[in-house]
C-alpha positions in Angstrom: 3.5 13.4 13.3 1.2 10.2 13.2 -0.8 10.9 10.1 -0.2 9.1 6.6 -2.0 8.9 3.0 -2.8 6.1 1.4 -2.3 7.3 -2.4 -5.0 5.1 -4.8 -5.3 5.8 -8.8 -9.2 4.4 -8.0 -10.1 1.1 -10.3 -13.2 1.9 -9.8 -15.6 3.1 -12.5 -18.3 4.4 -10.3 -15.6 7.4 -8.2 -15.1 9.1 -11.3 -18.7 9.7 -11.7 -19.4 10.5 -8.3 -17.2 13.6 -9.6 -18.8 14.3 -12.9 -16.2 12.7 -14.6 -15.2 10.2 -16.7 -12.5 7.3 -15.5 -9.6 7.8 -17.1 -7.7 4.9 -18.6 -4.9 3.2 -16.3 -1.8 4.7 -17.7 -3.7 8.3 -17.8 -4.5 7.9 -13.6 -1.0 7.4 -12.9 0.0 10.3 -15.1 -2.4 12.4 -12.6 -1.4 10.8 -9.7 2.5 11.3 -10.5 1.6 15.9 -10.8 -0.8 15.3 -8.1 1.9 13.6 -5.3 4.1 16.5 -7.1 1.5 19.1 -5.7 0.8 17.8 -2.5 4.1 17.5 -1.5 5.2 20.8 -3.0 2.3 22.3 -0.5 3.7 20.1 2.4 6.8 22.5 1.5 5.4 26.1 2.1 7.1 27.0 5.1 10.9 26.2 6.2 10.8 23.7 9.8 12.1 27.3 11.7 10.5 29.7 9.3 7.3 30.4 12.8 9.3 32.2 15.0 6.2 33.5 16.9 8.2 35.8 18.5 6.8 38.3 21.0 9.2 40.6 21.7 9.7 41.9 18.3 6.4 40.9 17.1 7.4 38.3 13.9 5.1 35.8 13.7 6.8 34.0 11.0 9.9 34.6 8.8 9.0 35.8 5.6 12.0 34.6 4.1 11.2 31.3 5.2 8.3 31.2 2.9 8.0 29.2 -0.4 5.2 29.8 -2.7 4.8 26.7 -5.5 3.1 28.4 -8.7 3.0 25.2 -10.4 1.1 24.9 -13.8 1.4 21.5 -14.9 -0.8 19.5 -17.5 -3.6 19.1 -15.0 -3.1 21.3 -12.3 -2.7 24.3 -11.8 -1.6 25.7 -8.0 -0.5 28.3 -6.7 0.0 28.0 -3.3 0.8 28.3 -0.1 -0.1 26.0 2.1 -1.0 27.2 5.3 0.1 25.3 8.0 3.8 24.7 8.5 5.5 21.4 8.2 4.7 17.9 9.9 6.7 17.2 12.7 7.9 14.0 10.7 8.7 16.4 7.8 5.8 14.9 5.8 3.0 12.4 6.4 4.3 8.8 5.2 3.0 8.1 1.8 1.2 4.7 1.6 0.8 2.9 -2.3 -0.6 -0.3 -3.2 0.1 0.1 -7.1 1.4 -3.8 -8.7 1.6 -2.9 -12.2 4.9 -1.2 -14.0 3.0 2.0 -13.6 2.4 1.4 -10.2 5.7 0.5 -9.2 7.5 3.4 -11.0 5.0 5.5 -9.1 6.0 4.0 -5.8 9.9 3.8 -6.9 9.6 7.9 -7.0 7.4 8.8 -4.2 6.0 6.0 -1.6 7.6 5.7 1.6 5.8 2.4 2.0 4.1 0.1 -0.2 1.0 -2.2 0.1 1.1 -5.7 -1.8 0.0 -9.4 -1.8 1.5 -12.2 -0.6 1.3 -14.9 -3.2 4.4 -16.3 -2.7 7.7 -15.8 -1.0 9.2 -15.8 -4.3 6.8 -13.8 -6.4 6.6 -10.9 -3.2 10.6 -10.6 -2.8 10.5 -10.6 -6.4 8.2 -7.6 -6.3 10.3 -6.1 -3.4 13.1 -6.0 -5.6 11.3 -4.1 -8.1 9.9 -1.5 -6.4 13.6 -0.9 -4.5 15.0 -0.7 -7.4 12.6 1.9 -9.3 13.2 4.1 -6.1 17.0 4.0 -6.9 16.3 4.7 -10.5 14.9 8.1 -8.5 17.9 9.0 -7.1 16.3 7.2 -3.7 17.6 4.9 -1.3 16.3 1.2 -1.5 15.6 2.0 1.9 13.5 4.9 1.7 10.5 2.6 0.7 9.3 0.1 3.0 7.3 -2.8 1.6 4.2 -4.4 3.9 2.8 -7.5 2.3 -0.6 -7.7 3.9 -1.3 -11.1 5.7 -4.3 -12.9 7.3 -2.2 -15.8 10.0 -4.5 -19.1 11.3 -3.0 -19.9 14.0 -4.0 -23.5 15.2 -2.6 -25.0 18.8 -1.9 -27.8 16.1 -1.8 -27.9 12.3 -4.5 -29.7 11.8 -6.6 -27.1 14.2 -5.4 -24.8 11.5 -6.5 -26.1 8.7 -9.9 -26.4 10.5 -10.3 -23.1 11.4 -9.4 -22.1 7.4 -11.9 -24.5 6.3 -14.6 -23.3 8.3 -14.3 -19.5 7.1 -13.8 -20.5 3.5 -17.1 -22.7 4.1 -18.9 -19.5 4.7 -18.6 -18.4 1.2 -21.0 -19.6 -1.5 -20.5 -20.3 -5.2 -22.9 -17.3 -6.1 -21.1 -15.1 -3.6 -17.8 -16.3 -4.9 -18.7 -15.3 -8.5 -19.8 -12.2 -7.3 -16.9 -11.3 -5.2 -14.6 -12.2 -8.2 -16.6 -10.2 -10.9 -16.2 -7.2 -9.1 -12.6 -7.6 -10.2 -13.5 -7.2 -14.0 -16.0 -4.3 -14.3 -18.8 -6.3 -12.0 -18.5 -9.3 -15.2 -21.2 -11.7 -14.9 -19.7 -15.2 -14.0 -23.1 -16.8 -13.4 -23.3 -17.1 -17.3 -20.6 -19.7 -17.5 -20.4 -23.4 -16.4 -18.7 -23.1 -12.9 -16.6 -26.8 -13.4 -15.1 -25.6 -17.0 -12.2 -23.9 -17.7 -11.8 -20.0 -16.3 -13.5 -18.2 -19.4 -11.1 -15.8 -22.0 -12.1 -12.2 -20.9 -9.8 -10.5 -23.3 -9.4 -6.8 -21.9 -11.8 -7.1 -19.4 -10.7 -5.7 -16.2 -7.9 -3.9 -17.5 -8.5 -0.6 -16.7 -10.0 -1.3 -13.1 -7.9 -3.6 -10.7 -4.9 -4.6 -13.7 -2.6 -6.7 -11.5 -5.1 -8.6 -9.8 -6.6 -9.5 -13.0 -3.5 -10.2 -14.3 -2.7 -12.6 -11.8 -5.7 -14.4 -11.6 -6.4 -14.9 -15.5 -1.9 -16.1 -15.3 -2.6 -18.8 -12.5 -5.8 -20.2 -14.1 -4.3 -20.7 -17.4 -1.4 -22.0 -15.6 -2.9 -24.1 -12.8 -5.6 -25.2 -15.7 -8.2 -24.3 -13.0 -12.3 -24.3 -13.5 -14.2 -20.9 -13.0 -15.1 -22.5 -9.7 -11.6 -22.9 -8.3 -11.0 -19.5 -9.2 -14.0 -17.7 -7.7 -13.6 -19.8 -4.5 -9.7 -19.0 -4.1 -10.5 -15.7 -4.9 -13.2 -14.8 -2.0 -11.6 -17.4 0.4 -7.5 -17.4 -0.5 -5.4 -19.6 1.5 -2.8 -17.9 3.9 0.1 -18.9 3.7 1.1 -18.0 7.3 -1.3 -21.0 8.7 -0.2 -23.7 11.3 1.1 -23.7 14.5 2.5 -20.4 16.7 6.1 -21.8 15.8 5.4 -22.3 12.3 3.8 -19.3 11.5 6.5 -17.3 13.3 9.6 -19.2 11.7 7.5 -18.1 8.0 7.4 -14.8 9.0 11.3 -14.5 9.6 12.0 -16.5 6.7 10.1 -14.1 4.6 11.6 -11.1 6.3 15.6 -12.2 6.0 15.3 -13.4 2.6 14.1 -9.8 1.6 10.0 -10.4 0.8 9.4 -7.7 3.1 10.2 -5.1 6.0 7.0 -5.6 7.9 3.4 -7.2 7.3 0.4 -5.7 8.1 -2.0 -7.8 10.0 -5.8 -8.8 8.7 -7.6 -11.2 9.7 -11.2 -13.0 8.7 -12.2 -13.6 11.8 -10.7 -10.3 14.1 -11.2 -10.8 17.6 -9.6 -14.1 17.5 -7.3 -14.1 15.1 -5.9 -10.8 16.6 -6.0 -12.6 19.9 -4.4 -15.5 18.6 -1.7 -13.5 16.6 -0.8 -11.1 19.4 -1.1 -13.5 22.8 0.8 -16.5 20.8 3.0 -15.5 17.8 4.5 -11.9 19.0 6.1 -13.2 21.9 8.1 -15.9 20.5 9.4 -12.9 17.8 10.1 -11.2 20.6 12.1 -13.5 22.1 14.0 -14.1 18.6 14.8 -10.3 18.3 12.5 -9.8 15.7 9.6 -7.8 17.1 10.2 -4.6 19.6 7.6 -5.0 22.1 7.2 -0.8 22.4 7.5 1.9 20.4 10.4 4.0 19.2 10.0 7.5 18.3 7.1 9.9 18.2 6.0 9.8 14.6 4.3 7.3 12.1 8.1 7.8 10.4 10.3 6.6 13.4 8.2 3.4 14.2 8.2 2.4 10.5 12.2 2.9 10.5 12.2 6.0 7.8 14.1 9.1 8.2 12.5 12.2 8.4 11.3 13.5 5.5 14.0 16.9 4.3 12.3 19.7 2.9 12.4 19.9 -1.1 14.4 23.4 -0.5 16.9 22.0 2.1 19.8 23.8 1.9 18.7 26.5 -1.2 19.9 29.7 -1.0 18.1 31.4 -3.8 15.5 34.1 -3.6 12.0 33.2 -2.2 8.6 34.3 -2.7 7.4 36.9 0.3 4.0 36.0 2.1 0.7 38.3 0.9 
């Protein structure tokens, strides 16, 4: 009841050929990924939650009519089924998705029970939030079936200006050439070297597009509209600035401000430098959101679903009463 799946359409070029396979353009992966979740979570389905009996008395190991089989044959799958192990304790594992473009968050609206994203902004991310909710009520879902999780690296300074310090130092530890690096991997591993680093982010037309779309998006948008150089870009890129930075009380009070202005249900925690910034995070910033009511302190539940706040996850044929497909 712990387990979850983290559902990527890959970006990258090199996983389809790993396969023997081409990568398939952006609109085509989430077309696969859509009958694929469909699949999965028709196999996740097999058996009814009381269809084991495992009785020993009478011998019945199972229920046959209990049994689902899925003979799906869809455009790029074809499965017959059954699984053969009965259902999580939590119904299904919690399905994870990071997806930022419109295919990415219809994908999420009709399937994700929790959603990976940036944090570029309070504004931008409830923005986001709002679109994702709403796709998953477009589904026929709750708006609070789907739990978004910006992900968030804190600095947490005794002082601001310790802080600040402490970002400077790990955005130091990138270089130019590492930074153009780091950022080309974001357009089909471009080569950035081949451009003056102090004029004006280069026109890439397409490129990109079919590998991480949103992020590329986003950073071609903000260059154009920040005016920034290729060198501004890079560095931002490998090294962005959090914007949960400052004191314990500061970084707290941004956290619930994101939170009750609906940005977000949760974060999840990163951090460039782990031991202390998970040290600094946990011993200085949890306690003053548990004191505001804002952070449990333990654990409720026994599944991945009950500490994330989501219901447990009803069986596709809850409640059917027609005919099933016997076991053999």
């Amino acid at each position: 009841g712990r387990a979850g799946w983290n559902v990527v359409t890959s970006p990258l070029e090199g996983s389809g050929r790993n396969y023997g396979r081409p990568h398939p353009e952006h609109a085509l992966r989430y077309q696969i990924a859509d009958e694929y979740l469909e699949v999965v979570q028709g196999l996740w389905d097999s058996w009814d939650d009381d269809a084991f009996v495992r009785d020993r008395d009478s011998g019945t190991f199972f229920a046959p009519e209990k049994f689902r089989r899925l003979d799906h044959k869809g455009r790029f799958f074809q499965v017959e089924g059954p699984l053969n192990i009965q259902r999580s304790p939590q119904g299904q594992p919690v399905i994870f998705q990071a997806g930022a473009s419109d295919d990415g968050i219809a994908l999420a609206g009709k399937y994700a029970d929790a959603v990976f994203t940036h944090a570029p902004s309070l504004e931008e991310t409830r923005a986001f939030t709002q679109k994702v909710k709403n796709a998953a009520i477009a589904h026929g879902r709750s708006a609070a079936d789907v739990k978004i999780f910006p992900g968030i690296g804190p600095i947490v300074g005794a002082t601001a200006e310790e802080a600040e310090a402490k970002y400077q130092a790990i955005a130091a530890l990138a270089g130019l050439g590492d930074a153009l690096a780091y950022l080309g991997r974001f357009f089909d591993h471009h080569d950035f070297t081949q451009y003056d680093p102090d004029g004006p982010f280069p026109a890439l037309g397409d490129i990109g597009a079919n590998a991480f779309r949103s992020t590329t998006d986003k950073i071609k948008q903000d260059a154009r509209a920040q005016g920034l150089t290729l060198r501004q870009v890079a560095l931002q890129a490998v090294s962005p600035r959090p914007n949960f930075i400052g004191t314990a009380e500061h970084v707290a009070d941004e956290l619930i401000r994101w939170f009750e202005a609906g940005a977000s249900d949760g974060f999840i925690l990163g951090f460039s430098v782990q031991r202390e910034g998970l040290d600094d995070f946990v011993g200085q910033v949890l306690p003053i959101l548990q004191a505001r009511g804002y952070h449990r302190g333990t654990l409720e539940g026994g599944t991945l679903r009950d500490h994330l706040g989501l219901p447990r996850k009803a069986s596709r044929y809850a409640g059917d009463t027609a005919p099933v497909r016997k076991a053999g």
